[in-house]
C-alpha positions in Angstrom: -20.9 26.8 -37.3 -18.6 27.5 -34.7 -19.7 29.9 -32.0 -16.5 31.5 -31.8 -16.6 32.2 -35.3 -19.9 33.6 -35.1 -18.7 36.1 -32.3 -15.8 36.9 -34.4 -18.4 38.2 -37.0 -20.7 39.7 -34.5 -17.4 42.0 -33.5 -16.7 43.0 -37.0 -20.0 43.8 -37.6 -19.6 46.5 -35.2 -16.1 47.1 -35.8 -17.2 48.2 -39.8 -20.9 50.0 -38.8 -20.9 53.5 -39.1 -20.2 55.9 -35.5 -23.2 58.1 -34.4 -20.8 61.2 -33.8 -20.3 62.6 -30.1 -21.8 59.1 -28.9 -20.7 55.7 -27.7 -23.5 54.3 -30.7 -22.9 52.6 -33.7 -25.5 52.4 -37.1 -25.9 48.5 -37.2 -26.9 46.5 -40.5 -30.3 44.9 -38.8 -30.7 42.1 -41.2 -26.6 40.9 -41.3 -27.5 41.6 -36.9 -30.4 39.6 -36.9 -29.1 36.7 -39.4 -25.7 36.6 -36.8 -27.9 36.0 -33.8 -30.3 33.2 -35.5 -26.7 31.5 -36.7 -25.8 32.1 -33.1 -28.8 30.2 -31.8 -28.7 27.4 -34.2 -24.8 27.5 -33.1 -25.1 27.6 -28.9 -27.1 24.4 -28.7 -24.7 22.4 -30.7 -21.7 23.8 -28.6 -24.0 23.5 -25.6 -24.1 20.0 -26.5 -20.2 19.5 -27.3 -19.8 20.9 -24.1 -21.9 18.6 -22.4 -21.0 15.8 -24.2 -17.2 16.9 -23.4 -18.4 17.6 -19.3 -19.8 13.7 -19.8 -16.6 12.4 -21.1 -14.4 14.0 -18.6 -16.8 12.9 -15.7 -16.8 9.3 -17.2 -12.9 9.5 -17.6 -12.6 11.0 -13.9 -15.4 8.1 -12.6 -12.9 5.6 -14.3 -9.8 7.0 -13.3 -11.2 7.1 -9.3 -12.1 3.9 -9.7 -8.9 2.8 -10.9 -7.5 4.6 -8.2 -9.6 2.9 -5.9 -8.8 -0.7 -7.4 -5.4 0.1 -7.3 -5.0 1.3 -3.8 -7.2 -1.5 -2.5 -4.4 -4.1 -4.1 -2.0 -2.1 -2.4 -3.5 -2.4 0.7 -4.6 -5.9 0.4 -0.4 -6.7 -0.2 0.8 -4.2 2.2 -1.7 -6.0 4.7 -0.8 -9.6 3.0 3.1 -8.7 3.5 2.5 -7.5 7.6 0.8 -10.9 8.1 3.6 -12.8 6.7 5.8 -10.7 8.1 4.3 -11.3 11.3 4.6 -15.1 10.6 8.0 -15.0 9.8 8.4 -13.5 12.6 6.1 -15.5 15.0 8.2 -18.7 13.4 11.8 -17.0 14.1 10.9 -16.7 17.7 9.5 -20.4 17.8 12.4 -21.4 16.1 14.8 -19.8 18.7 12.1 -21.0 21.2 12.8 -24.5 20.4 16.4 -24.0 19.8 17.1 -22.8 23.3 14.8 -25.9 24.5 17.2 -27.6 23.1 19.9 -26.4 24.5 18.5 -26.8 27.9 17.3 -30.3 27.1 20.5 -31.7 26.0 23.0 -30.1 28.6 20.0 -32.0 31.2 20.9 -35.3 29.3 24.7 -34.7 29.4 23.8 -33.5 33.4 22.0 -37.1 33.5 25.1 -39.0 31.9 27.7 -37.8 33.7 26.0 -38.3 36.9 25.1 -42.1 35.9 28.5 -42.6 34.3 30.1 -41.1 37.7 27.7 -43.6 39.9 28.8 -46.5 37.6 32.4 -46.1 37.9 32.2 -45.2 41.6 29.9 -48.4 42.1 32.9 -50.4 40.2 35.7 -48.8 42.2 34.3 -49.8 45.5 33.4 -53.2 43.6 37.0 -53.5 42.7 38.5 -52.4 45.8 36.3 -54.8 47.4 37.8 -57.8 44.8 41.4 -56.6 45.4 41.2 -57.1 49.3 40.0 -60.3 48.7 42.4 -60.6 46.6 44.8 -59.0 48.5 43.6 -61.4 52.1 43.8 -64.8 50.2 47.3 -63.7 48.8 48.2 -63.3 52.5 46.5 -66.1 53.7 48.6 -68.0 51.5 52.0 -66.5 52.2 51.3 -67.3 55.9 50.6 -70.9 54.8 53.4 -71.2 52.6 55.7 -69.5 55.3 54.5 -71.5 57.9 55.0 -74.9 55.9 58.9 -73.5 54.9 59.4 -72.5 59.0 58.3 -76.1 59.6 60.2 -77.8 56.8 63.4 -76.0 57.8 63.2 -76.7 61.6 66.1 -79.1 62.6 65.5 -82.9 63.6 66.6 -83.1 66.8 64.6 -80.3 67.7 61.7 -81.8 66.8 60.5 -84.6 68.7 58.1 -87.3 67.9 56.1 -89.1 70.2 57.5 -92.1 69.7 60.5 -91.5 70.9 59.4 -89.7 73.7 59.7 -92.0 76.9 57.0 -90.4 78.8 54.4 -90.6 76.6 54.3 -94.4 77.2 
């Protein structure tokens, strides 16, 4: 039976017994008294035991739902630790990557440094090469304009002018 049942009857039983006058007492039916309270201690045990049994259940069910909890917060910290680190790669790789980027850049304004420099040596190198091969150049085209004037001053000289030794008496 159910204990609250048994309370409710335990209450009517003194609600229906008859008042001592001028007192706070009541006449109580001994045997329907006595038979409420043996119900009551078959009763208590039995709801002694639901409750227990419904104590157990709610400690298993709040042992399972902390460990659940605890599961669940250790994934969440085991990603939330997970996602820093590979933050913290991404991160360590972005600034390699501009690392190497600007490496770059320095190495390859060095190269163009380097190829202007040689490519400014070479052509001076061939300029003074050049200049060189135009004065010579330059001194055989003179050398042969003095020739050539000098053969035309001597073809052009008149005949009498120009004596022979033959015909010269004192050369006898």
């Amino acid at each position: 039976m159910d204990i609250l049942h048994l309370v409710d009857r335990l209450e009517e039983l003194l609600n229906t017994s008859r008042p001592i006058p001028f007192t706070n007492n009541v006449v109580v039916d001994e045997d329907r008294m006595l038979d409420l309270i043996d119900q009551m201690r078959v009763a208590i045990p039995d709801e002694v035991k639901k409750a227990q049994k419904l104590l157990s259940e709610r400690d298993r069910t709040l042992a399972q739902a902390q460990e659940e909890a605890a599961r669940t917060l250790k994934i969440a910290r085991e990603k939330h630790d997970s996602m820093l680190e590979r933050d913290a790669i991404v991160e360590s790789a972005k600034a390699r990557a501009d690392q190497i980027h600007e490496q770059a850049k320095l190495d390859a304004e060095a190269t163009r440094r380097e190829a202007d420099e040689y490519v400014m040596e070479a052509l001076t190198n061939l300029e003074i090469e050049m200049e060189r091969s135009l004065n010579q150049v330059r001194n055989g085209l003179r050398a042969l304009q003095h020739t050539q004037a000098a053969r035309v001053s001597a073809t052009r000289v008149p005949a009498t002018s120009v004596s022979h030794p033959e015909d010269d008496p004192d050369t006898e």
